[in-house]
C-alpha positions in Angstrom: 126.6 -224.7 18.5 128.1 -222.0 16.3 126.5 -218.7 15.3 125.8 -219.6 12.0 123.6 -222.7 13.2 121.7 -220.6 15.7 120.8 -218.3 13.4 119.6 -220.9 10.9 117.8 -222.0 13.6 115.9 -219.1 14.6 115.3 -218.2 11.1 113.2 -222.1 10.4 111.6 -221.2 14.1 110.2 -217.6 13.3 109.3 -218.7 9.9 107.2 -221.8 10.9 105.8 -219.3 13.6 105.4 -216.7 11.0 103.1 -219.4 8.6 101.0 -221.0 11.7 100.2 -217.5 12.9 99.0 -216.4 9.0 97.1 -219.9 9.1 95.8 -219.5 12.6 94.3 -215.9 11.6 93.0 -217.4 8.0 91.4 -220.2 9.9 89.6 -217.8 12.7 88.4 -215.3 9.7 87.1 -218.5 7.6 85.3 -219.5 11.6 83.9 -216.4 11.8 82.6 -216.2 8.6 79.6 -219.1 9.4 80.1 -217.8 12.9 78.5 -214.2 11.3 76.0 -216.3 9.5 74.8 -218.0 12.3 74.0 -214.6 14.2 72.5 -213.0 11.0 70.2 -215.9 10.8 69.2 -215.6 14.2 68.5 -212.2 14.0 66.6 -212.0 10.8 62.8 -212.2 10.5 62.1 -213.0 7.0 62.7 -217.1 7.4 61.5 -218.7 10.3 63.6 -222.0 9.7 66.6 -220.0 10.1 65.6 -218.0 12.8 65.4 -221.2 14.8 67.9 -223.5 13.3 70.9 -220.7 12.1 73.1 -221.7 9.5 72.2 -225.8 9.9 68.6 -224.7 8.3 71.1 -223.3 5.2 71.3 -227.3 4.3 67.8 -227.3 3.5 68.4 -225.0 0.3 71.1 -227.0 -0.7 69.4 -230.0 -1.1 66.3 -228.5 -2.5 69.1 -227.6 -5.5 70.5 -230.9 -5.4 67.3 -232.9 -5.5 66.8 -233.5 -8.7 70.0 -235.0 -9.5 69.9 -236.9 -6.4 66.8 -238.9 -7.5 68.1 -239.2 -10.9 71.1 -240.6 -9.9 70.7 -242.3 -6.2 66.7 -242.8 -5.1 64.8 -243.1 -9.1 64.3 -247.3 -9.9 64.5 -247.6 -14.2 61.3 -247.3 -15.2 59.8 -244.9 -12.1 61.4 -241.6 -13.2 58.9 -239.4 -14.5 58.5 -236.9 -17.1 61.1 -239.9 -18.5 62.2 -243.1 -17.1 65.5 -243.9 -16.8 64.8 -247.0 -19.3 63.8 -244.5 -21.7 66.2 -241.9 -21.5 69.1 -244.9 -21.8 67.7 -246.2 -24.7 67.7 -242.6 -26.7 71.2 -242.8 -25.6 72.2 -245.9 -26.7 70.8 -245.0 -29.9 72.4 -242.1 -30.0 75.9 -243.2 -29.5 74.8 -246.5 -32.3 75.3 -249.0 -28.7 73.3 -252.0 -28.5 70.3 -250.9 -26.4 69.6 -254.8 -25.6 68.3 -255.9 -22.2 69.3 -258.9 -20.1 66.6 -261.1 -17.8 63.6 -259.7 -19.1 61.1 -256.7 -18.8 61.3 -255.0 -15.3 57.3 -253.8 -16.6 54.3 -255.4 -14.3 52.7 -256.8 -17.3 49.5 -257.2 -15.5 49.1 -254.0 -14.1 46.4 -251.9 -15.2 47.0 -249.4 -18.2 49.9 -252.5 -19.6 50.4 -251.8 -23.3 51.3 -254.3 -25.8 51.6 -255.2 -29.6 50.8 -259.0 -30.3 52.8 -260.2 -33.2 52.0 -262.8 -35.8 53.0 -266.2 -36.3 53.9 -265.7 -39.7 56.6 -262.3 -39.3 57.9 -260.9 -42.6 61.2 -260.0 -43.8 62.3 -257.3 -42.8 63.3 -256.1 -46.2 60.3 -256.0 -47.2 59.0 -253.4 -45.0 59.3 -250.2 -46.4 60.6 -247.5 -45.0 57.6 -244.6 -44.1 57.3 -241.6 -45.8 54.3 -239.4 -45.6 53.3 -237.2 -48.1 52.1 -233.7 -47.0 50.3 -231.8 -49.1 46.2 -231.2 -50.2 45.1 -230.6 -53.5 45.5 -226.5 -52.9 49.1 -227.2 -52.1 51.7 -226.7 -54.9 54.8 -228.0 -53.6 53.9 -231.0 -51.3 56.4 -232.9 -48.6 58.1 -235.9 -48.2 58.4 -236.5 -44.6 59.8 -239.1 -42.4 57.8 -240.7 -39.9 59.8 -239.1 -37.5 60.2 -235.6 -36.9 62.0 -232.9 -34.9 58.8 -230.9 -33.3 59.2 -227.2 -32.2 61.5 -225.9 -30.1 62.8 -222.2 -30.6 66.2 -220.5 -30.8 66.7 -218.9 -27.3 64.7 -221.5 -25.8 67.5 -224.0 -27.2 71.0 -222.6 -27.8 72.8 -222.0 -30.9 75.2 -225.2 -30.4 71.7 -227.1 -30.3 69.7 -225.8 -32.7 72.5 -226.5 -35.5 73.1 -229.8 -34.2 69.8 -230.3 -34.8 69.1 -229.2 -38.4 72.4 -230.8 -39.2 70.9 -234.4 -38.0 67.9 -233.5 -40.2 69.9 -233.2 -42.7 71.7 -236.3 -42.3 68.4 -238.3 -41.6 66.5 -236.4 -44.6 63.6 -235.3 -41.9 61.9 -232.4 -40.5 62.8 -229.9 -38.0 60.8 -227.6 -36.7 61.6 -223.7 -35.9 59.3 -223.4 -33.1 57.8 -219.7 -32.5 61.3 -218.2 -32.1 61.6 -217.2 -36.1 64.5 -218.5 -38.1 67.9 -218.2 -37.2 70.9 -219.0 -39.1 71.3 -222.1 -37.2 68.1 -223.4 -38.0 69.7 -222.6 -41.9 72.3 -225.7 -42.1 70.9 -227.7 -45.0 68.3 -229.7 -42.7 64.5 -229.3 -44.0 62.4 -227.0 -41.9 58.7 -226.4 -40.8 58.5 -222.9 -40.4 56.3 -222.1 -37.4 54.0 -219.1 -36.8 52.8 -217.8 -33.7 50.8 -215.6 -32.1 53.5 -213.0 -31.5 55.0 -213.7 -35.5 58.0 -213.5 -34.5 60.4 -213.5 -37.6 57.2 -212.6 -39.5 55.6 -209.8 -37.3 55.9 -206.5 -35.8 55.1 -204.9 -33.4 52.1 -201.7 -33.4 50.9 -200.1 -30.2 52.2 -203.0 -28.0 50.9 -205.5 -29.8 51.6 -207.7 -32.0 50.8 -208.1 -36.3 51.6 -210.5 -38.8 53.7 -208.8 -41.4 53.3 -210.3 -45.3 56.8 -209.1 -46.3 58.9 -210.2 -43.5 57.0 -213.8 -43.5 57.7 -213.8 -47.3 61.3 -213.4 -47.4 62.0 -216.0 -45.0 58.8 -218.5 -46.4 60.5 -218.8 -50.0 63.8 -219.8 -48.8 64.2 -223.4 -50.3 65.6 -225.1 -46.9 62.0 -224.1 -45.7 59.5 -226.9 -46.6 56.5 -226.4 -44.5 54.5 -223.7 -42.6 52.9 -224.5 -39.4 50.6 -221.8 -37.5 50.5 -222.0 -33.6 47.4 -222.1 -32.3 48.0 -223.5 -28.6 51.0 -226.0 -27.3 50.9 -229.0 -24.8 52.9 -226.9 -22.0 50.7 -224.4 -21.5 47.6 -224.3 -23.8 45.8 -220.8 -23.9 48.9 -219.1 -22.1 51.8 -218.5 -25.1 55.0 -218.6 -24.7 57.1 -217.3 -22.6 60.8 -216.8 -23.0 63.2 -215.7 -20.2 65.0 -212.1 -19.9 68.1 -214.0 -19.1 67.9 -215.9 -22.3 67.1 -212.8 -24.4 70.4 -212.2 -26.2 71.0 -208.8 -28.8 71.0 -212.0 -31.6 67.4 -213.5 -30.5 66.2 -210.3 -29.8 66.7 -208.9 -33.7 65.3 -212.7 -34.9 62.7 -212.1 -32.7 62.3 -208.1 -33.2 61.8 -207.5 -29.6 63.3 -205.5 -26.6 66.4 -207.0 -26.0 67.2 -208.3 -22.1 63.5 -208.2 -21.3 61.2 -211.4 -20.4 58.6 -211.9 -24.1 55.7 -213.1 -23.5 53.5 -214.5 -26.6 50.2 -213.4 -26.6 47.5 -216.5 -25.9 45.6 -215.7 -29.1 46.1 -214.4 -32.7 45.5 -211.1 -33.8 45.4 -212.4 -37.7 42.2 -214.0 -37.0 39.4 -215.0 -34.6 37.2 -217.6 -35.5 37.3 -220.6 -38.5 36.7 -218.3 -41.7 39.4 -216.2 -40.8 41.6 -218.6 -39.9 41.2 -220.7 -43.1 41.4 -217.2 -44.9 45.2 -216.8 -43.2 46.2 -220.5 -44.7 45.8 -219.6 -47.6 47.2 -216.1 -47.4 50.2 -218.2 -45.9 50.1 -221.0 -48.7 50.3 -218.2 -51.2 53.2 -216.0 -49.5 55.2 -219.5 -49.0 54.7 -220.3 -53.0 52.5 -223.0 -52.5 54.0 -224.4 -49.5 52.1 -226.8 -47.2 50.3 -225.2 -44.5 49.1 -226.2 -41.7 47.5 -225.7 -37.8 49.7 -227.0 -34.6 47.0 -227.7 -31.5 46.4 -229.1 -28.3 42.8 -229.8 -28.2 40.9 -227.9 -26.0 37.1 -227.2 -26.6 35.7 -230.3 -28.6 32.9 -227.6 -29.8 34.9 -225.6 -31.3 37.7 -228.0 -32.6 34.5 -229.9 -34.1 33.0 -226.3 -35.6 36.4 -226.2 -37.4 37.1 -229.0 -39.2 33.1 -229.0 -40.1 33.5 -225.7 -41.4 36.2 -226.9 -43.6 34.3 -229.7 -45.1 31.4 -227.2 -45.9 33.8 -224.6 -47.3 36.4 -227.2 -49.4 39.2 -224.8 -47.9 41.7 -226.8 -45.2 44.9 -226.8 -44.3 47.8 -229.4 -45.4 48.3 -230.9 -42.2 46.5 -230.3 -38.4 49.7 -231.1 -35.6 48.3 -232.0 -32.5 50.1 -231.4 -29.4 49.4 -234.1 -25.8 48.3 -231.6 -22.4 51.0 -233.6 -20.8 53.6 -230.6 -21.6 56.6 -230.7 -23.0 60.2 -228.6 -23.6 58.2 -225.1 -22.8 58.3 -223.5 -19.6 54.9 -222.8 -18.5 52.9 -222.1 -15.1 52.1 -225.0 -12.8 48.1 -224.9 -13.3 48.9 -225.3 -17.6 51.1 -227.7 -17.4 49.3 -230.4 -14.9 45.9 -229.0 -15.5 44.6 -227.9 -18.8 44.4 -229.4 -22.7 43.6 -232.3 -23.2 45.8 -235.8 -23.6 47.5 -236.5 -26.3 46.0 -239.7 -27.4 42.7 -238.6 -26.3 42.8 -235.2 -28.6 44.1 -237.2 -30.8 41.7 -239.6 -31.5 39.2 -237.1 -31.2 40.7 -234.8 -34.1 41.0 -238.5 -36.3 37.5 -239.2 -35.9 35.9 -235.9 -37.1 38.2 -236.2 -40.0 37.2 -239.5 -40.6 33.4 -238.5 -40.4 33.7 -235.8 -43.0 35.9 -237.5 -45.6 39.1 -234.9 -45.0 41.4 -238.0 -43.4 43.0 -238.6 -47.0 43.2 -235.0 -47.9 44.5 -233.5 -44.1 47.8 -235.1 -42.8 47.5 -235.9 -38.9 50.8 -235.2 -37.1 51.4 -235.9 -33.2 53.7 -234.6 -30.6 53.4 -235.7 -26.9 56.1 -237.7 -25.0 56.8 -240.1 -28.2 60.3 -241.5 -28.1 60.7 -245.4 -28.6 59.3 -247.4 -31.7 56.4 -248.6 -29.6 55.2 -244.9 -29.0 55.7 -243.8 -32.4 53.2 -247.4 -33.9 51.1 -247.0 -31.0 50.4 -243.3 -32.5 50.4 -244.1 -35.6 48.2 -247.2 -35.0 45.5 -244.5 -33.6 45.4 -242.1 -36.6 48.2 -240.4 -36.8 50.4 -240.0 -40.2 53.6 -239.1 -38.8 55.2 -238.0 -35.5 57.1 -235.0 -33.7 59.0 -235.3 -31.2 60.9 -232.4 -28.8 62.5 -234.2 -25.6 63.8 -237.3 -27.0 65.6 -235.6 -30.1 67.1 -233.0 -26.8 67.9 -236.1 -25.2 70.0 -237.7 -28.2 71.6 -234.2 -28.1 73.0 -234.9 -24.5 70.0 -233.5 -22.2 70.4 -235.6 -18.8 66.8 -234.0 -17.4 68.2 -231.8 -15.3 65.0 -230.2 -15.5 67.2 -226.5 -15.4 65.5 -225.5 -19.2 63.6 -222.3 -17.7 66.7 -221.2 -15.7 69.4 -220.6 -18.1 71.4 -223.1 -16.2 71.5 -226.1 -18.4 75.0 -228.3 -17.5 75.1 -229.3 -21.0 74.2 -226.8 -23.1 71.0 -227.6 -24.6 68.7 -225.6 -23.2 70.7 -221.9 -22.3 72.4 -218.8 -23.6 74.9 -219.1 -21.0 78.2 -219.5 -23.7 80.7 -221.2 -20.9 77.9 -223.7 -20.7 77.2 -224.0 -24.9 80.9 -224.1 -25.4 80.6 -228.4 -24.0 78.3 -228.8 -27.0 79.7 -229.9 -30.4 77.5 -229.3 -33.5 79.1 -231.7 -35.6 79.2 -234.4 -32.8 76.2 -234.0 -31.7 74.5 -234.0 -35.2 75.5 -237.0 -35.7 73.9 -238.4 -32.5 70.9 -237.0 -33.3 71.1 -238.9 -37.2 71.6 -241.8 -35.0 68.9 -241.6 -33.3 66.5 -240.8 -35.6 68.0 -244.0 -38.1 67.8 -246.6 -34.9 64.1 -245.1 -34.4 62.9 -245.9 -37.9 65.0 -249.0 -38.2 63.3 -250.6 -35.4 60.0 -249.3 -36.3 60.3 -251.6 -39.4 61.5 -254.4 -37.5 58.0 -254.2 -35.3 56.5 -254.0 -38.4 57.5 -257.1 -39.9 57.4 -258.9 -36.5 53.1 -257.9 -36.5 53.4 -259.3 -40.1 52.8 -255.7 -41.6 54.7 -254.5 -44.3 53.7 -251.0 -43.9 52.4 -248.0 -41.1 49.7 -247.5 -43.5 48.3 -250.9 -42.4 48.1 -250.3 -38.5 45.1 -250.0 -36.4 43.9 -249.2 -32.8 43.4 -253.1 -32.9 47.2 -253.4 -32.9 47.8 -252.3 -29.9 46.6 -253.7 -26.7 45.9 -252.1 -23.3 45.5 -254.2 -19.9 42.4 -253.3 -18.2 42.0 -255.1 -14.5 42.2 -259.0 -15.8 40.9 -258.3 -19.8 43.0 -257.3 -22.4 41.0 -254.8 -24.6 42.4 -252.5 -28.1 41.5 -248.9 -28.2 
């Protein structure tokens, strides 16, 4: 063996030693990294899990992470997923993306377990051309500029709750779909400025109409006005309580409080905002109808109206009585379920106070019923709605028209990650984080959500003309059909 080889030799020998000594000292720093772990956990005080189980009781919070996603996608049947089944949340989809959102082998549905709801059709279905489609005109006789609306409507949900990417998408679907979106309590943005019609909401800390005196907060007549008269803006709603967290106002996360929503907002920016649970504009029915039309005249003539979810029947049924004895009422009364929805709320509001949608809801119908406002006062509904079925069951029980928040996030993408309070939302919906916006499209997204919203009324009409109906303004409870032990009974 010559010189040259030997050399050659020792040079591939002390190399290869060289890289499985550097790999042998990675590999014992990387063992002594859970190896550190391990002792800390032992050591510490604070968690008694870890104290006893070190670095294996680490697994627990990594599943606790993980769990939602791994019910969703491994453990959750179709139609056992709560707050939406995976049967719903597909079919949004499939509308959405304009797929066929048939089924094969029938309804995976107990149709005899209690609380079954059904329509019965008639022997003698119409065409389907000649069902119209539903539009809903809102506006009283104090209103000067009344509304067509769809039957199907974007309900609230602010800026900074939703990102920038959504919030356009969303007013460009409106626009698309020629129907409603609402601001939420966030104020206007520009994204909620793309051409798409808007119900400008009001709450109880004005933002985009407010500031701020004292640490409290005021309406402001010349801020509301400039942003009221813009023409995109169709409709004024004020905020009385929402379905999330009735009597609490909303709350909107530091992390989420961008320079940009800050100066929509005119808060602090980087700090947590907290709506206050009440108005400081009014306090009991006279002043409140007093601020409608305040806000009816500011808006130039602009429908106005009052977003609830019912709380104390007393006093709901003091107000609309008091409206009836004064002739002064809003345009519209938008009634919100106590089942929750997009807002991010305490455990006790969410699960525990304000009452059910339909039972609010039916509630609010009657006493409008009883004192001859129905014609005059527009009903509008937001709870959970997100098939045809919900929206003519609604409908069916007194409502005119219907909001909805999750299903119109869902058509934008939203797989319920159920991350909406954390700033941590994979797909951009619900977050300020940009990296995470940046995967949401606008103008692809828009699009889903004016398929959605067509597919929606499409097949509303085809129910219709299946019951032998020609119209929504023909439904009633009667329609639909509720399983009760072994009887079948209507609302």
């Amino acid at each position: 063996m010559n010189k040259l080889t030997r050399n050659t030799i020792v040079t591939i020998l002390s190399t290869l030693f060289g890289i499985s000594l550097y790999f042998s000292i990675f590999l014992a720093v990387i063992a002594l990294i859970p190896l550190g772990i391990a002792i800390y956990d032992s050591i510490q005080t604070k968690h008694s899990l870890l104290r006893n189980y070190p670095l294996i009781g680490r697994l627990r919070w990594v599943f606790e992470h993980e769990r939602t996603k791994i019910q969703q996608y491994f453990i959750e049947h179709d139609t056992n997923g709560t707050p939406y089944n995976r049967e719903k949340r597909s079919d949004v989809y499939q509308k959405a993306k304009g797929e066929s959102n048939s089924v094969p082998f029938g309804t995976q549905l107990d149709v005899y377990k209690k609380g079954y709801e059904f329509i019965q059709h008639s022997m003698y279905p119409k065409d389907i051309k000649d069902v119209v489609e539903p539009r809903i005109k809102i506006g009283s006789k104090f209103c000067r500029l009344p509304y067509s609306a769809s039957v199907l409507n974007i309900s609230a949900m602010s800026y900074g709750a939703l990102s920038d990417a959504a919030v356009t998408a969303l007013n460009k679907g409106a626009k698309l779909g020629n129907f409603f979106h609402n601001s939420g309590e966030g104020g206007i943005s520009k994204y909620h400025l793309q051409g798409g019609d808007v119900c400008f909401q009001i709450g109880t800390g004005y933002f985009g109409a407010g500031k701020t005196i004292n640490g409290r907060r005021y309406f402001d007549e010349i801020a509301f006005k400039q942003k009221a008269v813009n023409p995109n803006i169709k409709l004024i709603e004020i905020k009385l309580s929402q379905g999330a967290k009735p009597g609490h106002g909303g709350i909107l996360p530091a992390k989420k409080n961008t320079q940009e929503i800050a100066d929509i907002r005119g808060v602090q920016v980087g700090t947590e905002v907290a709506s206050p649970p009440y108005h400081t504009a009014f306090t009991n029915p006279v002043e409140m109808l007093d601020f409608i039309e305040k806000l009816r005249d500011l808006s130039g003539g602009k429908p106005v109206g009052i977003k609830m979810c019912v709380g104390n029947f007393d006093e709901v049924k003091e107000l609309i009585y008091t409206m009836k004895e004064l002739d002064r009422y809003p345009d519209f009364i938008t009634i919100d379920g106590g089942e929750g929805g997009t807002g991010a709320a305490p455990l006790v509001f969410t699960n525990s106070i304000g009452t059910p949608l339909v039972d609010g809801m039916t509630f609010v119908n009657k006493l409008l019923v009883e004192t001859g406002l129905k014609s005059d006062i527009k009903l509008i509904v937001s709870g959970k709605a997100s098939t045809s079925f919900d929206i003519i069951k609604l409908l069916a029980l007194g409502a005119d028209c219907v909001n909805a928040a999750r299903a119109f996030m869902l058509s934008l993408g939203c797989i319920q990650a159920r991350e909406c309070n954390n700033n941590t939302c994979p797909v951009g919906v619900a977050t300020q984080n940009k990296s995470l916006v940046a995967g949401l499209d606008p103008t692809e997204k828009s699009v889903r959500v004016y398929n959605y919203h067509k597919a929606v009324v499409h097949e509303i009409r085809e129910v219709l003309a299946a019951m032998g109906l020609t119209s929504t303004n023909q439904l009633k409870p009667e329609h639909i059909k509720v399983r009760d032990d072994n009887k079948i009974k209507t609302y």
